[in-house]
mmCIF entry with sequence, helices, sheets and N, C-alpha, C, O atoms, coordinates in Angstrom:
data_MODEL
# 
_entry.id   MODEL 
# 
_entity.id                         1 
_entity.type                       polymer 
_entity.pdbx_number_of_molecules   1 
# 
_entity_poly.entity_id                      1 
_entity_poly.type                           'polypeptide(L)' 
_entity_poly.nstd_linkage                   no 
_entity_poly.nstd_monomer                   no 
_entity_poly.pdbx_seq_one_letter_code       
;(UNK)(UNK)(UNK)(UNK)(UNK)(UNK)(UNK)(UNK)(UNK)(UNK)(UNK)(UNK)(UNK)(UNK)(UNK)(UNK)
(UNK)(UNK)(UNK)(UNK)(UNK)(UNK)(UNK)(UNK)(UNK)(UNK)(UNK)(UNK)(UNK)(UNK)(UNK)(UNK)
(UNK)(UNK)(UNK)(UNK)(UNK)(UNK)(UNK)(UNK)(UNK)(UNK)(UNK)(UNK)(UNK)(UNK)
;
_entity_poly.pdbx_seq_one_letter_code_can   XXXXXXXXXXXXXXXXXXXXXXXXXXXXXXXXXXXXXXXXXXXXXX 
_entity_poly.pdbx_strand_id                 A 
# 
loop_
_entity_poly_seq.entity_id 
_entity_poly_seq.num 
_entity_poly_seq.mon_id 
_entity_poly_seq.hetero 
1 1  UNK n 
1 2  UNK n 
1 3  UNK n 
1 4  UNK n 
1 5  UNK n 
1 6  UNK n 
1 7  UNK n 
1 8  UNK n 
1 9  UNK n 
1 10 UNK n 
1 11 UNK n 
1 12 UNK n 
1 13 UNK n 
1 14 UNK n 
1 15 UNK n 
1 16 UNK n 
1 17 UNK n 
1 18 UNK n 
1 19 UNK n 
1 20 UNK n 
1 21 UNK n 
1 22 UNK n 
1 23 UNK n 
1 24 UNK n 
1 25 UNK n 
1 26 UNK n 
1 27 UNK n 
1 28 UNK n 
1 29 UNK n 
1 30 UNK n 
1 31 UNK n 
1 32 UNK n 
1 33 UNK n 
1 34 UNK n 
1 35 UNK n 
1 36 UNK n 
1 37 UNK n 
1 38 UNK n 
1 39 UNK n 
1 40 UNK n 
1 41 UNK n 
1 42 UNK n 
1 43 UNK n 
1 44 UNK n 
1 45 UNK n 
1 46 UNK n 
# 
_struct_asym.id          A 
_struct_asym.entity_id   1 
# 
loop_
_struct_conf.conf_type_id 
_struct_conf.id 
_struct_conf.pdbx_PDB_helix_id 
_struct_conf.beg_label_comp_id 
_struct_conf.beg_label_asym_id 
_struct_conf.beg_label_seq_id 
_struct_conf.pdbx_beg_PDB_ins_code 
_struct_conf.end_label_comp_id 
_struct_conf.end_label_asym_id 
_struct_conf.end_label_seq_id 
_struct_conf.pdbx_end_PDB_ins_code 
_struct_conf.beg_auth_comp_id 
_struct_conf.beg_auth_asym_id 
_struct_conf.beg_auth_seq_id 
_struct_conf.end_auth_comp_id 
_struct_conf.end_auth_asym_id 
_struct_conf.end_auth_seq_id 
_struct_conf.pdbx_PDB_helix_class 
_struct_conf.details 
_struct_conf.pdbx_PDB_helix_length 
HELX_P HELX_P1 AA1 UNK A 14 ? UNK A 16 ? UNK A 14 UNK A 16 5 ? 3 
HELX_P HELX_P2 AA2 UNK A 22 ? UNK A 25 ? UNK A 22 UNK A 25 1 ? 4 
HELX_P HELX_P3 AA3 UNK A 38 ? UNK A 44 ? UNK A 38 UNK A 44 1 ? 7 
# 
_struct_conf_type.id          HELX_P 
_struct_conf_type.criteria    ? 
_struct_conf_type.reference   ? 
# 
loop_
_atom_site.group_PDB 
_atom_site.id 
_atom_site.type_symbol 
_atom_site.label_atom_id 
_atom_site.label_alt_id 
_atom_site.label_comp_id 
_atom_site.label_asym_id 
_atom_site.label_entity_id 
_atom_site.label_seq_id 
_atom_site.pdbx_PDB_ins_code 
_atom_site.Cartn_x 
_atom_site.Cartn_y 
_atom_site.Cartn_z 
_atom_site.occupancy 
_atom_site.B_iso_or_equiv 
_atom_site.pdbx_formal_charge 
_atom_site.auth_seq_id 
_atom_site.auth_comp_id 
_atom_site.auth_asym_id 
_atom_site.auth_atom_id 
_atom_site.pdbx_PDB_model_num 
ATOM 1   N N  . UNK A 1 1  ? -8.856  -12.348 8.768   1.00 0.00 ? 1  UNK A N  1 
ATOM 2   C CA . UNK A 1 1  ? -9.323  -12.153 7.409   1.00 0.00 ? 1  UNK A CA 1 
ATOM 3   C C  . UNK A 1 1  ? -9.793  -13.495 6.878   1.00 0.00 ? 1  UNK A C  1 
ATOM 4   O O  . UNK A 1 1  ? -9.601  -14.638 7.292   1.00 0.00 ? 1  UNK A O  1 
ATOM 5   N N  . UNK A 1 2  ? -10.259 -13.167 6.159   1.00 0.00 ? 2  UNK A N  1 
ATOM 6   C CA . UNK A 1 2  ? -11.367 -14.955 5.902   1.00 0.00 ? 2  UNK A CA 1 
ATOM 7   C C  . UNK A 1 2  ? -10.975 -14.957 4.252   1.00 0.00 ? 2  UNK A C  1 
ATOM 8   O O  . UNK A 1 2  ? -10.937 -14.015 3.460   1.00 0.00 ? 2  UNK A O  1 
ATOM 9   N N  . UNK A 1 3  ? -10.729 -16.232 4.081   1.00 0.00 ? 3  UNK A N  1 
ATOM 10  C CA . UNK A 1 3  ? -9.998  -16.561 3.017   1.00 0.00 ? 3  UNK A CA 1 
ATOM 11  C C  . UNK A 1 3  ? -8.848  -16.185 2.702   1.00 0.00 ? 3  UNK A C  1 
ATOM 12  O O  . UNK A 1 3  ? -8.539  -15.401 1.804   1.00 0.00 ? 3  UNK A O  1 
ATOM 13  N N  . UNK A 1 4  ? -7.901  -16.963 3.736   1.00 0.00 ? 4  UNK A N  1 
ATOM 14  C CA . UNK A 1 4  ? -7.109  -16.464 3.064   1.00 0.00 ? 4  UNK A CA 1 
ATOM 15  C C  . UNK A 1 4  ? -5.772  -16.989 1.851   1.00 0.00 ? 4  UNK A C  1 
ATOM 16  O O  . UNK A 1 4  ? -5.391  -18.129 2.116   1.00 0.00 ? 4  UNK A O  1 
ATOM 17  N N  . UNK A 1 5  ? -5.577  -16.821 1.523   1.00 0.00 ? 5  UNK A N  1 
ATOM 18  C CA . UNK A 1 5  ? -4.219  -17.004 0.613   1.00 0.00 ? 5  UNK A CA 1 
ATOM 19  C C  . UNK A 1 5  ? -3.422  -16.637 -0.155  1.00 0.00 ? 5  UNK A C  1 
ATOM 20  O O  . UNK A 1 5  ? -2.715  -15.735 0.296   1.00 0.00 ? 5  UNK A O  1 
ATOM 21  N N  . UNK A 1 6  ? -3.116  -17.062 -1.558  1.00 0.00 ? 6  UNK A N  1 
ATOM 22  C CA . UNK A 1 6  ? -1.822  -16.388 -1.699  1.00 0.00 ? 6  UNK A CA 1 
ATOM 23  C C  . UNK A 1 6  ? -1.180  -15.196 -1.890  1.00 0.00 ? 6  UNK A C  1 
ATOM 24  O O  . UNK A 1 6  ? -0.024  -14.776 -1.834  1.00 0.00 ? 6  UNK A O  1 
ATOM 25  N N  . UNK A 1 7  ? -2.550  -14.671 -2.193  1.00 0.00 ? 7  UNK A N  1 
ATOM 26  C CA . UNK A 1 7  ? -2.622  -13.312 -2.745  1.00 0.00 ? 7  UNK A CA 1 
ATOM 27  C C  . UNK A 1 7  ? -1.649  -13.189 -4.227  1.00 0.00 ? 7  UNK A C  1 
ATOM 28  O O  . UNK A 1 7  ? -0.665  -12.449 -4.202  1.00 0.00 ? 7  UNK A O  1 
ATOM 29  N N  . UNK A 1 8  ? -1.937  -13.831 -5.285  1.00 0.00 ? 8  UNK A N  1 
ATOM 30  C CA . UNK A 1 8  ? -0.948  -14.079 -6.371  1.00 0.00 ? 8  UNK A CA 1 
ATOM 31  C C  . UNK A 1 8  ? -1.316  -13.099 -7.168  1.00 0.00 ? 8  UNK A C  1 
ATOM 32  O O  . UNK A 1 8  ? -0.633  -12.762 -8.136  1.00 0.00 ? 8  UNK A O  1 
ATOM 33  N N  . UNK A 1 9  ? -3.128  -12.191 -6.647  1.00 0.00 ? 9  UNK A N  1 
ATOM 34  C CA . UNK A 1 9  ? -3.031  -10.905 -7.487  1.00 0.00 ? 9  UNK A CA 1 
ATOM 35  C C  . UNK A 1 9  ? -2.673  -10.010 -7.548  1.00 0.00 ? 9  UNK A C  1 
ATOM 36  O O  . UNK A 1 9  ? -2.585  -9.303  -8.552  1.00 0.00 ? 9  UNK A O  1 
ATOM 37  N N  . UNK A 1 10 ? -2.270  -9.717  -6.155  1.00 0.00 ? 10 UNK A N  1 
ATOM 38  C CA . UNK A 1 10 ? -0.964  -8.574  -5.900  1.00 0.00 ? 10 UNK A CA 1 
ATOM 39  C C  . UNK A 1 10 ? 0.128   -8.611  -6.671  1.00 0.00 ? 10 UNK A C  1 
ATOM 40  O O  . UNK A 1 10 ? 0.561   -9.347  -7.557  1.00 0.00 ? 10 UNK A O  1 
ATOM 41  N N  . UNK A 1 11 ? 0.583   -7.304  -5.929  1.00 0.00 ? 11 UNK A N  1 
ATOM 42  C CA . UNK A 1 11 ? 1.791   -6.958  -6.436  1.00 0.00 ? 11 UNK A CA 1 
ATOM 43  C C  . UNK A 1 11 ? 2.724   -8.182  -5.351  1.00 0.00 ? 11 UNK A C  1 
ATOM 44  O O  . UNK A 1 11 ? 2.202   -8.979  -4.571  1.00 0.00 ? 11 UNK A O  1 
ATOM 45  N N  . UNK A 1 12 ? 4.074   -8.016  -5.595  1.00 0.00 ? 12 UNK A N  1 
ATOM 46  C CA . UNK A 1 12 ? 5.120   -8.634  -4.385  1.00 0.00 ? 12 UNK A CA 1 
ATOM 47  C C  . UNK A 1 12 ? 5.241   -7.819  -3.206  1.00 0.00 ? 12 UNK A C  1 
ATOM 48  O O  . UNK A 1 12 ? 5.164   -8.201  -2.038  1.00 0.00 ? 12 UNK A O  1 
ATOM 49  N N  . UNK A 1 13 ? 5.369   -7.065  -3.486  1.00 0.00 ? 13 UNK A N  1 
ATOM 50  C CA . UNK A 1 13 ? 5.230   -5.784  -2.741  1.00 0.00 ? 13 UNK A CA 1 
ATOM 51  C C  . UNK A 1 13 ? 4.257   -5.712  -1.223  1.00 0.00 ? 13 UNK A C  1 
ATOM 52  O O  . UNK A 1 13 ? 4.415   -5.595  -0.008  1.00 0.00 ? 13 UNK A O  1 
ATOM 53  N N  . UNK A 1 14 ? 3.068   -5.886  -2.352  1.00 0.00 ? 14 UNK A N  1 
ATOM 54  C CA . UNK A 1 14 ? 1.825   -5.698  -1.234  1.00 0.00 ? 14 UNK A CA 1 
ATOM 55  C C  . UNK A 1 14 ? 1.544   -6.813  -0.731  1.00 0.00 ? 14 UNK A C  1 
ATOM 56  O O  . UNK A 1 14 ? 0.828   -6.443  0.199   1.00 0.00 ? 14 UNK A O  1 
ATOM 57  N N  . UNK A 1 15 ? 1.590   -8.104  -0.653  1.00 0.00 ? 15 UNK A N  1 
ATOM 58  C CA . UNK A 1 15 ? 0.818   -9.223  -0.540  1.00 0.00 ? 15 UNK A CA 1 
ATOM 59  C C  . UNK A 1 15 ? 1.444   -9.689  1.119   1.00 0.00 ? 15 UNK A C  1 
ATOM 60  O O  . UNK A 1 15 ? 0.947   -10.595 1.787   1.00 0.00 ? 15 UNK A O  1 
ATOM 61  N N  . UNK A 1 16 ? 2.767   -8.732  1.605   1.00 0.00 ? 16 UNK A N  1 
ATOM 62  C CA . UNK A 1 16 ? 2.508   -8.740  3.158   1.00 0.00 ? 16 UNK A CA 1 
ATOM 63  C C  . UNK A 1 16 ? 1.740   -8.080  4.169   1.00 0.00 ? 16 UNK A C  1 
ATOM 64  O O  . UNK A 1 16 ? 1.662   -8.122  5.396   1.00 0.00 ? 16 UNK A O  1 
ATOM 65  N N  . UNK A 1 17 ? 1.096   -7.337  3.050   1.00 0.00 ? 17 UNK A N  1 
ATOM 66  C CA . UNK A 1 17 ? 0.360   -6.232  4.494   1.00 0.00 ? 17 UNK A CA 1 
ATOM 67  C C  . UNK A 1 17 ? -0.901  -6.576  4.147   1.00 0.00 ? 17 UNK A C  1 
ATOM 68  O O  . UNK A 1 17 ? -1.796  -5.970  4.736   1.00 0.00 ? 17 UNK A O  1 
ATOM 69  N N  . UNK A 1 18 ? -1.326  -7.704  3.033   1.00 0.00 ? 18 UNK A N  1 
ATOM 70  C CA . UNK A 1 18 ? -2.483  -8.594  3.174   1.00 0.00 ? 18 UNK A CA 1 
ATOM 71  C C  . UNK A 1 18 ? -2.570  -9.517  3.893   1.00 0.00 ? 18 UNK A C  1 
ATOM 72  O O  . UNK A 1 18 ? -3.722  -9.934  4.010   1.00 0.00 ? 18 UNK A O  1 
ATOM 73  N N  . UNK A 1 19 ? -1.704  -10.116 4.531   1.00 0.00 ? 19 UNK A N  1 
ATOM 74  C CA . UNK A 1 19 ? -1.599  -10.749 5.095   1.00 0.00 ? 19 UNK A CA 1 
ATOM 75  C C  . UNK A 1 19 ? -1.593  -10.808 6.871   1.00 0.00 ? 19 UNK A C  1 
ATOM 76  O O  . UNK A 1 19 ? -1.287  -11.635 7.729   1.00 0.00 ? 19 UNK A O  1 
ATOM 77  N N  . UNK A 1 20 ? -2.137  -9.365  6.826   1.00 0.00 ? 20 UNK A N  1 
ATOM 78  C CA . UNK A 1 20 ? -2.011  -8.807  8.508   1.00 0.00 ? 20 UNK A CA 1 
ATOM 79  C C  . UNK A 1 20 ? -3.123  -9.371  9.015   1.00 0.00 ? 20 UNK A C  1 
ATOM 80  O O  . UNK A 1 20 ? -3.865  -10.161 8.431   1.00 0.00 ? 20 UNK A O  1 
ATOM 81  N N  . UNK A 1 21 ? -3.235  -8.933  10.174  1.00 0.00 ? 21 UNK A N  1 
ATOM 82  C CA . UNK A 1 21 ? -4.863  -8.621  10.478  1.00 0.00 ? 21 UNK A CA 1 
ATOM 83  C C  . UNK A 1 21 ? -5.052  -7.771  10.674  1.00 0.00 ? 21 UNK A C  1 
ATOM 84  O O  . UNK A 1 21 ? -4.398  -6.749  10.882  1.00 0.00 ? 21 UNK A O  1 
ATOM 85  N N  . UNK A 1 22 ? -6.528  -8.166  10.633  1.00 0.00 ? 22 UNK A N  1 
ATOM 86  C CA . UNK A 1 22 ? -7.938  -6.920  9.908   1.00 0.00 ? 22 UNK A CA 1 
ATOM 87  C C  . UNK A 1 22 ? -7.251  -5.788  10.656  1.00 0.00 ? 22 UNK A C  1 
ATOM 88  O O  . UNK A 1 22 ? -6.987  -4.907  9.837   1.00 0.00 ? 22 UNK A O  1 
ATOM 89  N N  . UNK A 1 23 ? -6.861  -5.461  11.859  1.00 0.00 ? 23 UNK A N  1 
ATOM 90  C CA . UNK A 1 23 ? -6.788  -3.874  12.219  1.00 0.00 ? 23 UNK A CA 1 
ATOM 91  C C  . UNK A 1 23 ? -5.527  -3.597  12.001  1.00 0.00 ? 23 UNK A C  1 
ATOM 92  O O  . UNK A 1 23 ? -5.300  -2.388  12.032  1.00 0.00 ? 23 UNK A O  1 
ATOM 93  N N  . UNK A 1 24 ? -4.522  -4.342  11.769  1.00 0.00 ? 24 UNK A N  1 
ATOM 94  C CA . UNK A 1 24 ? -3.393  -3.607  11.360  1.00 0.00 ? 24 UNK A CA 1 
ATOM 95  C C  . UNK A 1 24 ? -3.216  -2.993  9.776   1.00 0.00 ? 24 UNK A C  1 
ATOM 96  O O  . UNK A 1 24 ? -2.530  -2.087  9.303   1.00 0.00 ? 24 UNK A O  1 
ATOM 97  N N  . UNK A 1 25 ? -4.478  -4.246  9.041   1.00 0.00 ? 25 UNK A N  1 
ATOM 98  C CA . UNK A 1 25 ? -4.180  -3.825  7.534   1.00 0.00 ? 25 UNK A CA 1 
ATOM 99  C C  . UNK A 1 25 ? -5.201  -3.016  7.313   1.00 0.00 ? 25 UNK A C  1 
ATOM 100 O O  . UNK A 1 25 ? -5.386  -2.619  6.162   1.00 0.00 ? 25 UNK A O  1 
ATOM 101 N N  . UNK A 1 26 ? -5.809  -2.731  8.053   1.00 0.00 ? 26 UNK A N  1 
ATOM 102 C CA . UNK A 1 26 ? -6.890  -1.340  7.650   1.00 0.00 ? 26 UNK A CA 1 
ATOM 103 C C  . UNK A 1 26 ? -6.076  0.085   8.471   1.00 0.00 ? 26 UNK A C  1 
ATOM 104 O O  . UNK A 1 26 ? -6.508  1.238   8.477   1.00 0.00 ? 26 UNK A O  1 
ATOM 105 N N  . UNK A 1 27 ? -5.237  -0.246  8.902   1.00 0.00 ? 27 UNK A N  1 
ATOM 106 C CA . UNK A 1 27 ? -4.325  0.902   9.734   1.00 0.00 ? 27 UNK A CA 1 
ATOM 107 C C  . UNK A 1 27 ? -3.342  1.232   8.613   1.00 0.00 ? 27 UNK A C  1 
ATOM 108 O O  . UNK A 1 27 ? -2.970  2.379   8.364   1.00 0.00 ? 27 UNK A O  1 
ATOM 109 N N  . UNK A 1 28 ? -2.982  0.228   8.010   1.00 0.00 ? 28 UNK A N  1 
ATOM 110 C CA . UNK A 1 28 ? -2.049  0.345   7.211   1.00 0.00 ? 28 UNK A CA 1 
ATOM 111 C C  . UNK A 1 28 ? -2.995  1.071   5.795   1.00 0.00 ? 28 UNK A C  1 
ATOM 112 O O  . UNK A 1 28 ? -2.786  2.069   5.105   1.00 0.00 ? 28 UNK A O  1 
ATOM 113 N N  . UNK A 1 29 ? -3.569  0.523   5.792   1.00 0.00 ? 29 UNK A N  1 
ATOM 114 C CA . UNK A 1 29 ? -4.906  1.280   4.109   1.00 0.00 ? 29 UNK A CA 1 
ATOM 115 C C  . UNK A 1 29 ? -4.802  2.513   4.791   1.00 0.00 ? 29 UNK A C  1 
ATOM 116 O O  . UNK A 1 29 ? -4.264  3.346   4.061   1.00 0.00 ? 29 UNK A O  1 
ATOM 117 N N  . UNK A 1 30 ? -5.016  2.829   5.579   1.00 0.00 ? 30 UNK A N  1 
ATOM 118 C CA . UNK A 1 30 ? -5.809  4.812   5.765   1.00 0.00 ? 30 UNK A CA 1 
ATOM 119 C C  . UNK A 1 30 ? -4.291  5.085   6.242   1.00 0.00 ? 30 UNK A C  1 
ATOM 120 O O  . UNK A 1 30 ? -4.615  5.721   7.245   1.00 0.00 ? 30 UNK A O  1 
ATOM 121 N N  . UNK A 1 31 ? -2.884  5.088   6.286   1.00 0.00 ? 31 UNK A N  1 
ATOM 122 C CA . UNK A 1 31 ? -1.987  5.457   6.222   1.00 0.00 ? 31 UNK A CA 1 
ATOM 123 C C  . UNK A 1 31 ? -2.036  6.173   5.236   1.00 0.00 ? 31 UNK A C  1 
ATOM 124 O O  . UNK A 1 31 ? -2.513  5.798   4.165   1.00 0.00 ? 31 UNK A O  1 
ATOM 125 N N  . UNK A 1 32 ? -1.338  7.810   5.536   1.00 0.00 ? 32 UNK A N  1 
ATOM 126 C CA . UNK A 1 32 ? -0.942  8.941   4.387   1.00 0.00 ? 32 UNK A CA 1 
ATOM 127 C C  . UNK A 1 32 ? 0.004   8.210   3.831   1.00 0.00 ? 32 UNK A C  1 
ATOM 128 O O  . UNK A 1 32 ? 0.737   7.494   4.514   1.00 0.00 ? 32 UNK A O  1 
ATOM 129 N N  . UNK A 1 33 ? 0.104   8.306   2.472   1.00 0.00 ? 33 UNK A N  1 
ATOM 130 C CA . UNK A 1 33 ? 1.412   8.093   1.666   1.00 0.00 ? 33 UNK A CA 1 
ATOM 131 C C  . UNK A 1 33 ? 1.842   9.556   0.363   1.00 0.00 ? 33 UNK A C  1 
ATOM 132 O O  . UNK A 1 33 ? 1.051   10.268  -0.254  1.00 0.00 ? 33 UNK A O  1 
ATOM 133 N N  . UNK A 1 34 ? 3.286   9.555   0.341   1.00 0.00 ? 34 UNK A N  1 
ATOM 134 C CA . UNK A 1 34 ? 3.166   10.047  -0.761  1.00 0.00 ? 34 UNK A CA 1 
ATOM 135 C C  . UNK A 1 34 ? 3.561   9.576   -2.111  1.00 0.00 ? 34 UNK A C  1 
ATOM 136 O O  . UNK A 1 34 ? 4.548   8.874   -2.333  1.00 0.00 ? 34 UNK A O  1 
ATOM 137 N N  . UNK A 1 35 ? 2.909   9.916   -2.800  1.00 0.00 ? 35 UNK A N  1 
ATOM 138 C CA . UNK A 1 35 ? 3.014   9.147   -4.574  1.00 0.00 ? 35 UNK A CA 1 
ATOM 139 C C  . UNK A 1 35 ? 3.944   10.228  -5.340  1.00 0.00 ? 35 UNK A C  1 
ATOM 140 O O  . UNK A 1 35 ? 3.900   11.456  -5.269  1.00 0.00 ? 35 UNK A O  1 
ATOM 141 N N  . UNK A 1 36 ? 4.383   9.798   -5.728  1.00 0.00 ? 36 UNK A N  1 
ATOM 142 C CA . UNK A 1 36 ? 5.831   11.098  -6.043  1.00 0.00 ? 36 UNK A CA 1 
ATOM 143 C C  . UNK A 1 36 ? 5.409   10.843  -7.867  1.00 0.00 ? 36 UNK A C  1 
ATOM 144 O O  . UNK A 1 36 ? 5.215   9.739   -8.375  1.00 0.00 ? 36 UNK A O  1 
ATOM 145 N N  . UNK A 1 37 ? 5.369   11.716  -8.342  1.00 0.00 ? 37 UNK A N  1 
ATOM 146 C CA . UNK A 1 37 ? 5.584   12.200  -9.054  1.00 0.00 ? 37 UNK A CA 1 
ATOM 147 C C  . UNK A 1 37 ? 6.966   13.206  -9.881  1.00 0.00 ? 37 UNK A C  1 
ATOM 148 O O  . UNK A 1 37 ? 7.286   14.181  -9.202  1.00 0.00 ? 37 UNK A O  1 
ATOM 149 N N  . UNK A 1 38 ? 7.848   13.026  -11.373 1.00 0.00 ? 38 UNK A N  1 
ATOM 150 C CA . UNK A 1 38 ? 8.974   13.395  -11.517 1.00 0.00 ? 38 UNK A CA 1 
ATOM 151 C C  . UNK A 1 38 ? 8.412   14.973  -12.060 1.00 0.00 ? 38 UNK A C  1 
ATOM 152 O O  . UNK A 1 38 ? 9.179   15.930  -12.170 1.00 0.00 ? 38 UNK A O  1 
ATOM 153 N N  . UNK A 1 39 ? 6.997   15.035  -12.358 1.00 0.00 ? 39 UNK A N  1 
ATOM 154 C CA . UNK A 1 39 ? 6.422   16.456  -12.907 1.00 0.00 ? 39 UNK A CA 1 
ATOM 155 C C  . UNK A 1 39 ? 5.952   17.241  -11.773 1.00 0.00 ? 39 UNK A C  1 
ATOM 156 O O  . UNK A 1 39 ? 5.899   18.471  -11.761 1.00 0.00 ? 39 UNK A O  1 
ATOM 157 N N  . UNK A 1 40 ? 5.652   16.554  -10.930 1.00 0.00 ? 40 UNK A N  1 
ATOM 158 C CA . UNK A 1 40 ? 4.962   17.212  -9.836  1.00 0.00 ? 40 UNK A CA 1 
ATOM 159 C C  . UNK A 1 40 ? 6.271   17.553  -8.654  1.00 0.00 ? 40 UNK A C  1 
ATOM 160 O O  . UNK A 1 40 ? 6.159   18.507  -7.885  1.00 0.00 ? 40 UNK A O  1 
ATOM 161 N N  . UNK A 1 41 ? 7.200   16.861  -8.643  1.00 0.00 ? 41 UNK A N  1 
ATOM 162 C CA . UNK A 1 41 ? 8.640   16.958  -7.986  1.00 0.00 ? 41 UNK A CA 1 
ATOM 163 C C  . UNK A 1 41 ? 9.056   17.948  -8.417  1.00 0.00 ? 41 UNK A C  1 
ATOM 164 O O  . UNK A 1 41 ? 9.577   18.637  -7.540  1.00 0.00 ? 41 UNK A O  1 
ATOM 165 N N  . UNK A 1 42 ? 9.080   18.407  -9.471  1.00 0.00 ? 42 UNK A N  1 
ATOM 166 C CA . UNK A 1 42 ? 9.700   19.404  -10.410 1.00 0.00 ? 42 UNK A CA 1 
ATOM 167 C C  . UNK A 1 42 ? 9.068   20.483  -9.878  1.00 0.00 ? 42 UNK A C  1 
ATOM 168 O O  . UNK A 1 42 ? 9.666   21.383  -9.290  1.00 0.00 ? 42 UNK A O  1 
ATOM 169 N N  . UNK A 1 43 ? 7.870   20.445  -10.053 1.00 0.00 ? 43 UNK A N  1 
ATOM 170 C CA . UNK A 1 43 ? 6.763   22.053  -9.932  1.00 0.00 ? 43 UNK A CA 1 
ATOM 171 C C  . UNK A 1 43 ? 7.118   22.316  -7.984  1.00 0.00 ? 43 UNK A C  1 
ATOM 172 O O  . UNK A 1 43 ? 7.045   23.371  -7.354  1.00 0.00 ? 43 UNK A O  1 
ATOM 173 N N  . UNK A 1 44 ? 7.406   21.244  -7.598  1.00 0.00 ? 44 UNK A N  1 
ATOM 174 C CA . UNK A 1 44 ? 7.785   21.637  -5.898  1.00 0.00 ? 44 UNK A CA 1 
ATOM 175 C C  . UNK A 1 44 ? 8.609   22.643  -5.640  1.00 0.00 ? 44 UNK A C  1 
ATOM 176 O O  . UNK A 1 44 ? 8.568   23.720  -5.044  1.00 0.00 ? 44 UNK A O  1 
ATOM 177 N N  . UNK A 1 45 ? 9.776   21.670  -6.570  1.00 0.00 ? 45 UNK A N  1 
ATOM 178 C CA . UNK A 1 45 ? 11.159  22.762  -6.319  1.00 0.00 ? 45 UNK A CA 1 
ATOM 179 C C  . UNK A 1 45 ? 11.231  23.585  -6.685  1.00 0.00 ? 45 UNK A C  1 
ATOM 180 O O  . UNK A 1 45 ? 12.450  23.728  -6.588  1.00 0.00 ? 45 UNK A O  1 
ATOM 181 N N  . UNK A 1 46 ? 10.808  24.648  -7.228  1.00 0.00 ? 46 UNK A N  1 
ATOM 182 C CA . UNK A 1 46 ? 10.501  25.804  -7.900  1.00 0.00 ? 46 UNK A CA 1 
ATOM 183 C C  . UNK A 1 46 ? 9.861   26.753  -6.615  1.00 0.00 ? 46 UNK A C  1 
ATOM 184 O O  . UNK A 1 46 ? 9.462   27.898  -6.832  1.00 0.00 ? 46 UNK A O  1 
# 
């Protein structure tokens, strides 16, 4: 990845999997995730 550094605009969180390389952190971007929701959690369990 070209330029790199601190990544101080991230989150804490994210600023290790900026720090990959290019094919692991684009492996890691198109990874499914799920975003949870406490309204949408709700309408599941039902």
């Amino acid at each position: 990845m070209s330029g790199q550094g601190t990544y101080d605009h991230l989150d804490d969180h994210y600023r290790r999997y900026a720090a990959l390389p290019d094919d692991e952190r684009v492996a890691w971007i198109k990874a499914d995730r799920w975003i949870g929701f406490d309204q949408l959690e709700q309408q599941l369990r039902v």
